[in-house]
N, CA, C and O atoms as a GROMACS GRO file, in nm:
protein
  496
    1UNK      N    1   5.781   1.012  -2.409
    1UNK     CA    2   5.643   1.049  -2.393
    1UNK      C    3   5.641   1.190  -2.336
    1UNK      O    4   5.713   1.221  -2.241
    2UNK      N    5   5.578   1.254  -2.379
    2UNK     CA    6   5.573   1.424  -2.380
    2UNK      C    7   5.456   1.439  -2.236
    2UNK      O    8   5.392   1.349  -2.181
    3UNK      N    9   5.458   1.550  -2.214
    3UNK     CA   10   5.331   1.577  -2.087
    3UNK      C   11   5.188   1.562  -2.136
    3UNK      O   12   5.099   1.592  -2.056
    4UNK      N   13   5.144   1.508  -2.295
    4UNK     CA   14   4.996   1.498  -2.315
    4UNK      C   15   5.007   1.397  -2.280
    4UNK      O   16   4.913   1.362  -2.208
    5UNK      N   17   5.088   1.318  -2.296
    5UNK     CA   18   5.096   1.149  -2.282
    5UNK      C   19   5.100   1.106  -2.152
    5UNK      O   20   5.046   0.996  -2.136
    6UNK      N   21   5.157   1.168  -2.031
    6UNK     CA   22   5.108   1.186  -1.914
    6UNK      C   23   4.991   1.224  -1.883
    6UNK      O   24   4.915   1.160  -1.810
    7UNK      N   25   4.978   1.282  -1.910
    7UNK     CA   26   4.777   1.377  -1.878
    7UNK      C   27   4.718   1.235  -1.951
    7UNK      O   28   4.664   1.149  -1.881
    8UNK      N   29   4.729   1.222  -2.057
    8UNK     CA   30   4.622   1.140  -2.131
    8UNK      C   31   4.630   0.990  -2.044
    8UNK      O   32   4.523   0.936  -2.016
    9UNK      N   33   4.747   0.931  -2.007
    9UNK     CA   34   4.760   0.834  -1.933
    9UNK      C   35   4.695   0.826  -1.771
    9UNK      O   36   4.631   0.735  -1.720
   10UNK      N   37   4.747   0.987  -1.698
   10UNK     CA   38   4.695   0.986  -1.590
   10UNK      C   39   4.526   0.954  -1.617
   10UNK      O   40   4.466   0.873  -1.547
   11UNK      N   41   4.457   1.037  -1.737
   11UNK     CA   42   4.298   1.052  -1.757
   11UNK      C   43   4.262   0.916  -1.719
   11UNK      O   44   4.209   0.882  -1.613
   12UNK      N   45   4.307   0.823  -1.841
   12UNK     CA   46   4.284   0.656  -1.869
   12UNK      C   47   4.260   0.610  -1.725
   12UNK      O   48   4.152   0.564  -1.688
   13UNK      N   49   4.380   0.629  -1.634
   13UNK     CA   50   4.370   0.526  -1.518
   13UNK      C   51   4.306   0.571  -1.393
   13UNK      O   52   4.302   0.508  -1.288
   14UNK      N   53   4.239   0.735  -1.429
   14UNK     CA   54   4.111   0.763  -1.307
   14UNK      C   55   3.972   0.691  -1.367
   14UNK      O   56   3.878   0.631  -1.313
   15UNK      N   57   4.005   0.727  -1.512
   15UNK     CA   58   3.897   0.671  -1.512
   15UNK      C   59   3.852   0.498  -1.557
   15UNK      O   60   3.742   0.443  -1.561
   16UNK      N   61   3.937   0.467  -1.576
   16UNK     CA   62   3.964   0.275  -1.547
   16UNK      C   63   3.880   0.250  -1.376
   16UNK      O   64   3.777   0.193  -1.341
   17UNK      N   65   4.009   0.337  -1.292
   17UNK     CA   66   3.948   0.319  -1.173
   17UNK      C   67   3.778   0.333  -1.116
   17UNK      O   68   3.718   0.260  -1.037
   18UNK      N   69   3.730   0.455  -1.190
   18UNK     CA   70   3.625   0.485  -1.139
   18UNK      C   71   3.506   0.393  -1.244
   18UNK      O   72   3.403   0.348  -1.194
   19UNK      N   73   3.533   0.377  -1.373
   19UNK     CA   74   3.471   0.240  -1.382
   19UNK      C   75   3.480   0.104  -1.324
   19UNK      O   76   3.379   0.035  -1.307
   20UNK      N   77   3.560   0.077  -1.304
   20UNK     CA   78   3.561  -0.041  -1.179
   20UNK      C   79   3.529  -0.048  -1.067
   20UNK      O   80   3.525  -0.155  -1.007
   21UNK      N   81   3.504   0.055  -1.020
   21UNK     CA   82   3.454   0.077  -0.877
   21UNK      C   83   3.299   0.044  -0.869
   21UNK      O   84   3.246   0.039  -0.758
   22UNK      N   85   3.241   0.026  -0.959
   22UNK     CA   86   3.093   0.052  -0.970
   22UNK      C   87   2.983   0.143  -0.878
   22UNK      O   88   3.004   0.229  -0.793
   23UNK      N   89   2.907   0.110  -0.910
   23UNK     CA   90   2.822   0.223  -0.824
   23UNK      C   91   2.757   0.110  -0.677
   23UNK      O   92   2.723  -0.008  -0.681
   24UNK      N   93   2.761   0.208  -0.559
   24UNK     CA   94   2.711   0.130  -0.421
   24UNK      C   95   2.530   0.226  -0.407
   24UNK      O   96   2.505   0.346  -0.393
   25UNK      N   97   2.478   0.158  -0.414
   25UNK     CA   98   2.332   0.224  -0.307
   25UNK      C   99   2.385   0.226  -0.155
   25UNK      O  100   2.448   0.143  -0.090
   26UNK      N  101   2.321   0.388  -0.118
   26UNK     CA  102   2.341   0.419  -0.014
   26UNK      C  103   2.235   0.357   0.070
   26UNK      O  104   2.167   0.289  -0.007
   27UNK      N  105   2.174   0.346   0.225
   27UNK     CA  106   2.104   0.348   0.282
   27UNK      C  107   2.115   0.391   0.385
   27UNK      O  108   2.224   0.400   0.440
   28UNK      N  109   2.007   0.428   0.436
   28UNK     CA  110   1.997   0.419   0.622
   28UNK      C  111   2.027   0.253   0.649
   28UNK      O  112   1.985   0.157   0.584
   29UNK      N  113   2.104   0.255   0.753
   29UNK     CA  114   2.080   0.105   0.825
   29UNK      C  115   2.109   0.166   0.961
   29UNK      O  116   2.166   0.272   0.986
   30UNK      N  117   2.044   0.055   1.062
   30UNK     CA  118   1.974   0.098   1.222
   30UNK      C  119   1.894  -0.046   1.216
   30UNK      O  120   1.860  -0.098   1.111
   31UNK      N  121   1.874  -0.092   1.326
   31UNK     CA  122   1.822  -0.214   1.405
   31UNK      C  123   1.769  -0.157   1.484
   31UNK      O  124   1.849  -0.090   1.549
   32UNK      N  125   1.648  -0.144   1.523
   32UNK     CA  126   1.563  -0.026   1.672
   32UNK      C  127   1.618   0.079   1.732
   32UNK      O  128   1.661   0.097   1.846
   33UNK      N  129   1.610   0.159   1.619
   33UNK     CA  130   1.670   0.265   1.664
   33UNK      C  131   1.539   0.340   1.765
   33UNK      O  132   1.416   0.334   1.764
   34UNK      N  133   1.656   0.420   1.858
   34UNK     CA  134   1.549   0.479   1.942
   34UNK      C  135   1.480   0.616   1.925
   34UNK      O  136   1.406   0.675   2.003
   35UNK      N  137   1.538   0.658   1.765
   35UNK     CA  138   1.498   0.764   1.673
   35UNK      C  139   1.500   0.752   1.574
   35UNK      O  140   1.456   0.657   1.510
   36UNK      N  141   1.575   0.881   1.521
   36UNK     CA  142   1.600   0.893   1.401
   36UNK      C  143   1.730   0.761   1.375
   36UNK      O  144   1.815   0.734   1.460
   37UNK      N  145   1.718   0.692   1.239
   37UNK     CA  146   1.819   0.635   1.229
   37UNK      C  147   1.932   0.747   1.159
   37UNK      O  148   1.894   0.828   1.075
   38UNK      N  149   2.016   0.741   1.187
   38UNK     CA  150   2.102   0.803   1.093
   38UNK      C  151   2.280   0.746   1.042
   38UNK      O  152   2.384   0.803   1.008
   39UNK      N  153   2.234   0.609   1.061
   39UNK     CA  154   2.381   0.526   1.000
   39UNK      C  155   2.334   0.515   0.848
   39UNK      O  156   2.234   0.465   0.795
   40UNK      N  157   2.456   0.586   0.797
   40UNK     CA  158   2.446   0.590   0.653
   40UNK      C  159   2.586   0.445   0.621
   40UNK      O  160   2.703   0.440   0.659
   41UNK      N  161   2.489   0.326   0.519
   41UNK     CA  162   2.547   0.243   0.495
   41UNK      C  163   2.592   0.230   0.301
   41UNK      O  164   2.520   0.263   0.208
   42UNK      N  165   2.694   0.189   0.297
   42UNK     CA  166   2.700   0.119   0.123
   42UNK      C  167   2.676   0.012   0.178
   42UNK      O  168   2.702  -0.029   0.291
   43UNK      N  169   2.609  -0.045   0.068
   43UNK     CA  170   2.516  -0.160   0.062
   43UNK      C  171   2.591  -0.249  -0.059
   43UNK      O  172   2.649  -0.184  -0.146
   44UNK      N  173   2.591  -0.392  -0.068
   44UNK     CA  174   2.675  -0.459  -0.140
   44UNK      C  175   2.622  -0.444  -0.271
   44UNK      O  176   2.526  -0.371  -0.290
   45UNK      N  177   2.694  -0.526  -0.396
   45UNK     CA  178   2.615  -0.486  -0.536
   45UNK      C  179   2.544  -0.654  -0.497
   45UNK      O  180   2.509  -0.700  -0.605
   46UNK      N  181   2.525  -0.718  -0.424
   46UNK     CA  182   2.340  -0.780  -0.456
   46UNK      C  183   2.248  -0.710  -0.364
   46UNK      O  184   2.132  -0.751  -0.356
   47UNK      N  185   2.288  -0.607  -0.293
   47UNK     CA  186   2.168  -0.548  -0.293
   47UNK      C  187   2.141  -0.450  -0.330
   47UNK      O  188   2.230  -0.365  -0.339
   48UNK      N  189   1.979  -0.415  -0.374
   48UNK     CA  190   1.953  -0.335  -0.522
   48UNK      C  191   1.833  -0.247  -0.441
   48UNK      O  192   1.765  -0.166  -0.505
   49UNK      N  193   1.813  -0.266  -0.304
   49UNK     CA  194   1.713  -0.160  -0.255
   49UNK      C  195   1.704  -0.136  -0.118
   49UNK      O  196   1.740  -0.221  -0.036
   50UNK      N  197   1.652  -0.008  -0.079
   50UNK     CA  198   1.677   0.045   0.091
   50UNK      C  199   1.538  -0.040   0.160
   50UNK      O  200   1.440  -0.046   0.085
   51UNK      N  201   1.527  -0.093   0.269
   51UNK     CA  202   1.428  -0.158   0.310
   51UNK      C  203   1.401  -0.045   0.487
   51UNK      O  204   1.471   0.004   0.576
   52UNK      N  205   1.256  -0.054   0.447
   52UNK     CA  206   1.197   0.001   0.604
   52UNK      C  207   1.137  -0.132   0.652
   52UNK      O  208   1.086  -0.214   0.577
   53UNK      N  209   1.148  -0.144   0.774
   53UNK     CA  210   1.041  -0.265   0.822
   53UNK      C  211   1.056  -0.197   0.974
   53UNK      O  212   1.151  -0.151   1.038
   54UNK      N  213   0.874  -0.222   1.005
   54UNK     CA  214   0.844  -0.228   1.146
   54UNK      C  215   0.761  -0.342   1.184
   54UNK      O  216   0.654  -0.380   1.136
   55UNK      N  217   0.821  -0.384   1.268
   55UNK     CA  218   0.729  -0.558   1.328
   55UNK      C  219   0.694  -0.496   1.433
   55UNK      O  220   0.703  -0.383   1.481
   56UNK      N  221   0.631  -0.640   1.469
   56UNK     CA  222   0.587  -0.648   1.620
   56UNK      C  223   0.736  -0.626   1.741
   56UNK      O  224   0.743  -0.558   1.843
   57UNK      N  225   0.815  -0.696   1.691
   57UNK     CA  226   0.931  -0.708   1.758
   57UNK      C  227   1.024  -0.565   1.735
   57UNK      O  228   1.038  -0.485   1.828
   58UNK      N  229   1.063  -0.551   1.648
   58UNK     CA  230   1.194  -0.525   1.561
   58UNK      C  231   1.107  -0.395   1.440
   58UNK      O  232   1.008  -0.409   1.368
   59UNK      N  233   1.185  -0.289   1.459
   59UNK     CA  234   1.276  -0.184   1.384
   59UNK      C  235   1.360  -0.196   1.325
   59UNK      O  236   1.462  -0.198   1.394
   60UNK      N  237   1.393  -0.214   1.137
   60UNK     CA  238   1.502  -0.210   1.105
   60UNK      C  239   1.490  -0.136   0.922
   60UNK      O  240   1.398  -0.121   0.841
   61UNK      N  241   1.615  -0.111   0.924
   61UNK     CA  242   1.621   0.034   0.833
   61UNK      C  243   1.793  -0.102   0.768
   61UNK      O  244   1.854  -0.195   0.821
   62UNK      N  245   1.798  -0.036   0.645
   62UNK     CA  246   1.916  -0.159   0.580
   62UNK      C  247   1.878  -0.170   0.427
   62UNK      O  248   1.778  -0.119   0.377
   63UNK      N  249   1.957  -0.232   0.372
   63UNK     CA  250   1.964  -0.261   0.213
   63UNK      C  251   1.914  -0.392   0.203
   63UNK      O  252   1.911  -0.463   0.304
   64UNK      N  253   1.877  -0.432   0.096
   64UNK     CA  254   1.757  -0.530   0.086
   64UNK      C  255   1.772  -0.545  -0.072
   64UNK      O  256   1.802  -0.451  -0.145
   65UNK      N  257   1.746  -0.678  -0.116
   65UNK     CA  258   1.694  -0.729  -0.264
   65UNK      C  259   1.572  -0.707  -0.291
   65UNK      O  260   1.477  -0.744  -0.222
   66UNK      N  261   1.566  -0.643  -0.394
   66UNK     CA  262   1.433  -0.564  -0.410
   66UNK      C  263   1.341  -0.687  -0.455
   66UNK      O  264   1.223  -0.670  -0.424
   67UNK      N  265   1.369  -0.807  -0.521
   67UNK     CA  266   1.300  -0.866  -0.603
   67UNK      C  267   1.238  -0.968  -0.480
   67UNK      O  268   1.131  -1.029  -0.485
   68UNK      N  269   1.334  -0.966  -0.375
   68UNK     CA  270   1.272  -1.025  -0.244
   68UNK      C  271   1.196  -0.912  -0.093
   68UNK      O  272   1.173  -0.927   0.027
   69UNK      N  273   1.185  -0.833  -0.169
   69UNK     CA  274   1.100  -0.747  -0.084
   69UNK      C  275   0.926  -0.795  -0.116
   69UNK      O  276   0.860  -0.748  -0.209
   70UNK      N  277   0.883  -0.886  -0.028
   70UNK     CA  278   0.765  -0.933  -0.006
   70UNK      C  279   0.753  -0.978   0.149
   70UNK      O  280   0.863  -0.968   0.203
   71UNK      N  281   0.675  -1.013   0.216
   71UNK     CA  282   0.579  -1.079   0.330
   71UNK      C  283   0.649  -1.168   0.352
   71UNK      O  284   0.706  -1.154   0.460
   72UNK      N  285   0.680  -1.286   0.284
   72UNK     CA  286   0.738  -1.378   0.263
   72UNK      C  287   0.854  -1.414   0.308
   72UNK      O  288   0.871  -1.497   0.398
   73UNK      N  289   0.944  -1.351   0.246
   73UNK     CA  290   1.101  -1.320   0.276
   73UNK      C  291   1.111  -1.285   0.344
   73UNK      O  292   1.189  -1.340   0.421
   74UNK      N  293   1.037  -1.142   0.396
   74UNK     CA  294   1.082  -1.039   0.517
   74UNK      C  295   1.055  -1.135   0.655
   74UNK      O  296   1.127  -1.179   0.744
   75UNK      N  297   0.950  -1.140   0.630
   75UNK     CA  298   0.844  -1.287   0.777
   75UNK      C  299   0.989  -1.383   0.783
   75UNK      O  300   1.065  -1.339   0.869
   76UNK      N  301   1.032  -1.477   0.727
   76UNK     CA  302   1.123  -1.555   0.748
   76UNK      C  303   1.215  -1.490   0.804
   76UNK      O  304   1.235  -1.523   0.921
   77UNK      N  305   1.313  -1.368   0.743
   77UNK     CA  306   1.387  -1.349   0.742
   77UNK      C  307   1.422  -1.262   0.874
   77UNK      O  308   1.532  -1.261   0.928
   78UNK      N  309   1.330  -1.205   0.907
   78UNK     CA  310   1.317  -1.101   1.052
   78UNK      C  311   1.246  -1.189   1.174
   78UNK      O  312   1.247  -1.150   1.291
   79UNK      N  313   1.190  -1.303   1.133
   79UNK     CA  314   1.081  -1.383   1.246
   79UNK      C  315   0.962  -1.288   1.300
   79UNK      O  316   0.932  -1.249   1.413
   80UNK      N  317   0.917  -1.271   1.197
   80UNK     CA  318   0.781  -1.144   1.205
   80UNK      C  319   0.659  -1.220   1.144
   80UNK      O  320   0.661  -1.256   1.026
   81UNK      N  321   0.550  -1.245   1.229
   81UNK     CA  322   0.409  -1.254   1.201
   81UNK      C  323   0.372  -1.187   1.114
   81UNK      O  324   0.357  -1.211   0.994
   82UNK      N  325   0.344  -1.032   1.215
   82UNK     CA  326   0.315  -0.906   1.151
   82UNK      C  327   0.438  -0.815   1.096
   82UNK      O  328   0.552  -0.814   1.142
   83UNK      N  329   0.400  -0.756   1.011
   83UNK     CA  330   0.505  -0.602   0.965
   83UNK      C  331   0.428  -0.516   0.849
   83UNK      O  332   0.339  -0.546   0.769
   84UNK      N  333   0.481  -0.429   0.868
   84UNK     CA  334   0.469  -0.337   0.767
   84UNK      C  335   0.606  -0.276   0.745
   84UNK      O  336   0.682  -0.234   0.833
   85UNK      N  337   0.636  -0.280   0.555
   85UNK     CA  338   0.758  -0.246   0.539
   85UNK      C  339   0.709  -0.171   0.381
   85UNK      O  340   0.604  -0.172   0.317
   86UNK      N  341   0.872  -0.097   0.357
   86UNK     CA  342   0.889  -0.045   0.214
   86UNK      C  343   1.044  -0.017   0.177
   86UNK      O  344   1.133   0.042   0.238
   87UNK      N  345   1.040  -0.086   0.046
   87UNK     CA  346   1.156  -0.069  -0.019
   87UNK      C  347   1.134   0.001  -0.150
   87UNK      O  348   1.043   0.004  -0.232
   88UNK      N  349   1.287   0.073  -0.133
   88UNK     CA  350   1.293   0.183  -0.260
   88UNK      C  351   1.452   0.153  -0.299
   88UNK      O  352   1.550   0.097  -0.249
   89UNK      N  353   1.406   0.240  -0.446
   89UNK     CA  354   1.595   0.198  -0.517
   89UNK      C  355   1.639   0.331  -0.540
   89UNK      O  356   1.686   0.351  -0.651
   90UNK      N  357   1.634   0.444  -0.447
   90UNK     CA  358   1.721   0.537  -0.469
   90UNK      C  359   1.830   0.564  -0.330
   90UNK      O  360   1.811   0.501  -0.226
   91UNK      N  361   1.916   0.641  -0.339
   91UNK     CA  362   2.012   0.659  -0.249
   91UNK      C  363   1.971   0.762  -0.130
   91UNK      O  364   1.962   0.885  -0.133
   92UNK      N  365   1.942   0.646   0.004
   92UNK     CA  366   1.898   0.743   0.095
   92UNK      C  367   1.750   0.736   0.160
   92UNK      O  368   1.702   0.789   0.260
   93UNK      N  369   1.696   0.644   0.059
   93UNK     CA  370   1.564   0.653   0.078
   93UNK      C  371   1.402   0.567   0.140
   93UNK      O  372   1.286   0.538   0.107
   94UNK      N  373   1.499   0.558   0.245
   94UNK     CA  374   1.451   0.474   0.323
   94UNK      C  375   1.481   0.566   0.480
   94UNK      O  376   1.521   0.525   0.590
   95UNK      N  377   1.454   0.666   0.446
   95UNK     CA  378   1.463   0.752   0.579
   95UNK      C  379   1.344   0.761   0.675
   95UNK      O  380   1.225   0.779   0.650
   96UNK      N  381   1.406   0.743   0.792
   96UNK     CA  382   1.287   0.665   0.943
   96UNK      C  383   1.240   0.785   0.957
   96UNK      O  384   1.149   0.743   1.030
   97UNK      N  385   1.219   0.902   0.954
   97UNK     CA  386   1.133   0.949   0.952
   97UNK      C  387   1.007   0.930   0.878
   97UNK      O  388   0.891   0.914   0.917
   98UNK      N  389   1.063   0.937   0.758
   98UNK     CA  390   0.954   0.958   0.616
   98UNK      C  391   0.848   0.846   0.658
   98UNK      O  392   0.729   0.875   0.670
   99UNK      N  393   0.911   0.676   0.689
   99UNK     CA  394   0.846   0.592   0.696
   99UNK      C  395   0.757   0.586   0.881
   99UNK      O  396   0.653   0.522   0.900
  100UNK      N  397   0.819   0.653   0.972
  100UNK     CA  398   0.738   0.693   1.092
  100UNK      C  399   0.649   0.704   1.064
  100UNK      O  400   0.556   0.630   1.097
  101UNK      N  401   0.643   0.816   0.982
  101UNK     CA  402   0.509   0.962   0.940
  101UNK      C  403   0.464   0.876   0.898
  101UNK      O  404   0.398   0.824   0.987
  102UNK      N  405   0.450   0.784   0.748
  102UNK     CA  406   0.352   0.729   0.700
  102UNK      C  407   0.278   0.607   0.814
  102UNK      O  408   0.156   0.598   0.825
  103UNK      N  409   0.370   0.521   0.892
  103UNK     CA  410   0.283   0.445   1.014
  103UNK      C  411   0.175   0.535   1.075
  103UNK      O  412   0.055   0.522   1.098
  104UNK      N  413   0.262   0.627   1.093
  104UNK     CA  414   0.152   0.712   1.213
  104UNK      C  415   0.011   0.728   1.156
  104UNK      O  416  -0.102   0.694   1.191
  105UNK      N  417   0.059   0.786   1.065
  105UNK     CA  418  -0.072   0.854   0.955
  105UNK      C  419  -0.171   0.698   0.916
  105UNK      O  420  -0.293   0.688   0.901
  106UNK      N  421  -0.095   0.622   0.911
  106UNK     CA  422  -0.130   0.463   0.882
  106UNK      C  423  -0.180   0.508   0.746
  106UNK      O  424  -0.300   0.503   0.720
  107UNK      N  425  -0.076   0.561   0.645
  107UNK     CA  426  -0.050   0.522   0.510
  107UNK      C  427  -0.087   0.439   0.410
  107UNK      O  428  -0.147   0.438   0.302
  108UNK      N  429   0.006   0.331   0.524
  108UNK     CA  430   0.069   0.202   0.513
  108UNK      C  431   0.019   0.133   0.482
  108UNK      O  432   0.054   0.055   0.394
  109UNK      N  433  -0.129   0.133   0.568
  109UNK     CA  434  -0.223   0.076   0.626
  109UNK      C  435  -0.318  -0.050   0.489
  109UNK      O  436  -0.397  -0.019   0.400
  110UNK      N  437  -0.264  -0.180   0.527
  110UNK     CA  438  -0.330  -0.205   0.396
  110UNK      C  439  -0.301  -0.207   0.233
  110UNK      O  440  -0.369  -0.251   0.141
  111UNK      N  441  -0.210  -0.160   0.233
  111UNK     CA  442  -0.127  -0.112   0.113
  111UNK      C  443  -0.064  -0.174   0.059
  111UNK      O  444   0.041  -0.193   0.121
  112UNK      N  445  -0.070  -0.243  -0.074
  112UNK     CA  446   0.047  -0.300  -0.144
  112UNK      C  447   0.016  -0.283  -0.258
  112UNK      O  448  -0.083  -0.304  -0.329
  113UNK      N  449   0.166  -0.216  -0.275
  113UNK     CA  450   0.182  -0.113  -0.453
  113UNK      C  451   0.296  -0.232  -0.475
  113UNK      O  452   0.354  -0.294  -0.386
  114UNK      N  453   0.311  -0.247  -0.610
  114UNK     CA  454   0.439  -0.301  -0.685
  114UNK      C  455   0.462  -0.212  -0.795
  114UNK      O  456   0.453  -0.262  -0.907
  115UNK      N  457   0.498  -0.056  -0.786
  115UNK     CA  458   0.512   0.049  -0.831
  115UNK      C  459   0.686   0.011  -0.902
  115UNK      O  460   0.776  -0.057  -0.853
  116UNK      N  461   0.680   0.082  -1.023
  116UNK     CA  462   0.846   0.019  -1.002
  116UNK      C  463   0.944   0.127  -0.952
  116UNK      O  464   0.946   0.246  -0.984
  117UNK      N  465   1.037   0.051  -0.855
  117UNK     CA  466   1.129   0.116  -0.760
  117UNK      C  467   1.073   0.132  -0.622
  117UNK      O  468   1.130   0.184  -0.526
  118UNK      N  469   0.986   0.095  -0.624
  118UNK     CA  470   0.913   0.097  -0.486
  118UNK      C  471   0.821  -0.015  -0.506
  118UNK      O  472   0.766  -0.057  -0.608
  119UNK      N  473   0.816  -0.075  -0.318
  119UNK     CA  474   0.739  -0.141  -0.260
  119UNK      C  475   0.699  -0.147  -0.163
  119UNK      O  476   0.782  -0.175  -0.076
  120UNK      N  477   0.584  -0.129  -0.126
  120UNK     CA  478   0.558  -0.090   0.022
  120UNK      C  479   0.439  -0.186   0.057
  120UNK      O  480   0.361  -0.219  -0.032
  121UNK      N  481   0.422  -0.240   0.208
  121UNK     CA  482   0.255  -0.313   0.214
  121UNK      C  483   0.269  -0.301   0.392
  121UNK      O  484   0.366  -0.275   0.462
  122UNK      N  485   0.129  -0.332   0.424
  122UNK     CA  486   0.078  -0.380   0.584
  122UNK      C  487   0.048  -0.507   0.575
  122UNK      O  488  -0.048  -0.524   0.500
  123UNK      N  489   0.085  -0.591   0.614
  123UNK     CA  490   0.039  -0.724   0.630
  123UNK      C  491   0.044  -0.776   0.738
  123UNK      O  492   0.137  -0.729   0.804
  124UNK      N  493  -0.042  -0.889   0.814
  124UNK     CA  494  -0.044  -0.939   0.932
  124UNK      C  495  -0.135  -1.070   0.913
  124UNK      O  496  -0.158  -1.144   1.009
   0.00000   0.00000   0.00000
């Protein structure tokens, strides 16, 4: 085997590798943070979206199933009455600022889009 046959072999098995690797969504993840969150997480392949949630209790920033991003799930799943949350499916994007600003501003307020790639609502 000559040096194309090397090159062409090395090619095959980066890119074998890097198809198998699949792709990770990034997120913020943070549990009450006392700011900015800034733990950047890979998120497993079942989860398919960045989640903001602010309760009564609890602050938390993390990767989330988008198809279970509702009231519902989140309420069980956090032990929240009240919250207001939003999930998105791009990398990154669930940044505690962005979602601060919109509380403050009260955005939020009331709100439920089922936009696709995004979900956001106030509920209580």
């Amino acid at each position: 085997m000559g040096s194309k046959g090397f090159i062409l072999l090395g090619l095959l098995f980066v890119l074998s590798v890097l198809c198998h690797s699949g792709y990770s969504l990034q997120c913020y993840r943070c549990l009450n943070p006392g700011g900015m969150c800034t733990n950047i997480f890979n998120c497993t392949p079942d989860s398919d979206a960045c989640l903001s949630l602010f309760g009564e209790v609890q602050t938390h920033y993390g990767c989330w199933t988008f198809a279970n991003c509702d009231f519902k799930h989140l309420s069980e799943r956090f032990g929240e009455k009240k919250l207001k949350y939003e999930c998105c499916q791009k990398d990154l994007c669930n940044r505690s600022d962005k979602f601060l600003k919109a509380l403050k501003d009260e955005k939020l307020q009331g709100l439920k889009t089922r936009q696709p790639g995004k979900k956001s609502a106030s509920l209580s």
